[in-house]
N, C-alpha and C positions, 0 to 999 in steps of 0.2 A: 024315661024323661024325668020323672019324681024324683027318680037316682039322682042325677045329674044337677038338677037344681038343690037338690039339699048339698050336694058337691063343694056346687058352687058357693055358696050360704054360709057354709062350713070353714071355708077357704077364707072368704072377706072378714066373719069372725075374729079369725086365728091370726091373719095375716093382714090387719089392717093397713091402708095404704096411708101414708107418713101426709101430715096436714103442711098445705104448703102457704100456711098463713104467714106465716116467720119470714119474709120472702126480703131482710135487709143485707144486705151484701157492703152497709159498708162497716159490720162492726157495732160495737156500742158505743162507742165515740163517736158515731156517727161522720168520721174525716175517713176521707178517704183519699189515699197517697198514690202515685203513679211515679215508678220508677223509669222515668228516661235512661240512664244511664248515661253516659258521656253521648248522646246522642244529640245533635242538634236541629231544630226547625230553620227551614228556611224562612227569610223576612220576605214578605210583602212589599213591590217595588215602592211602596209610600212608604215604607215604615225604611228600606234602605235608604232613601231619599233625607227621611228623619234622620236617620242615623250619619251619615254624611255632614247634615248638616250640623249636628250636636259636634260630630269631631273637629269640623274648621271653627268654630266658635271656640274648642275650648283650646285648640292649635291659635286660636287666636289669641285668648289669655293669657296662654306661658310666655308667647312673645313678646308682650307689655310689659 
């Protein structure tokens, strides 16, 4: 058992486990970027609605 626990002792020594205080994942710029790619979100039935409506208005200005 004495074996075993100096083993062990020996081990955590030698082979310290890595501090995971560092724990920022966006960089030191602190931005972090997300590549969509040609990917697109679907809109929200309001936010189509917006959108709708933004187009007849500006369909409406060319025609003036």
């Amino acid at each position: 058992m004495k074996y075993f626990l100096l083993l062990v002792l020996t081990t955590s020594l030698l082979f310290p486990t890595p501090s995971q205080s560092n724990t920022n994942h966006f960089g030191e710029g602190g931005v972090f970027e997300l590549d969509l790619g040609d990917s697109e979100i679907p809109l929200t039935p309001k936010q189509e609605r917006e959108q709708k409506l933004l187009e007849e208005k500006l369909k409406k200005k060319r025609e003036k």
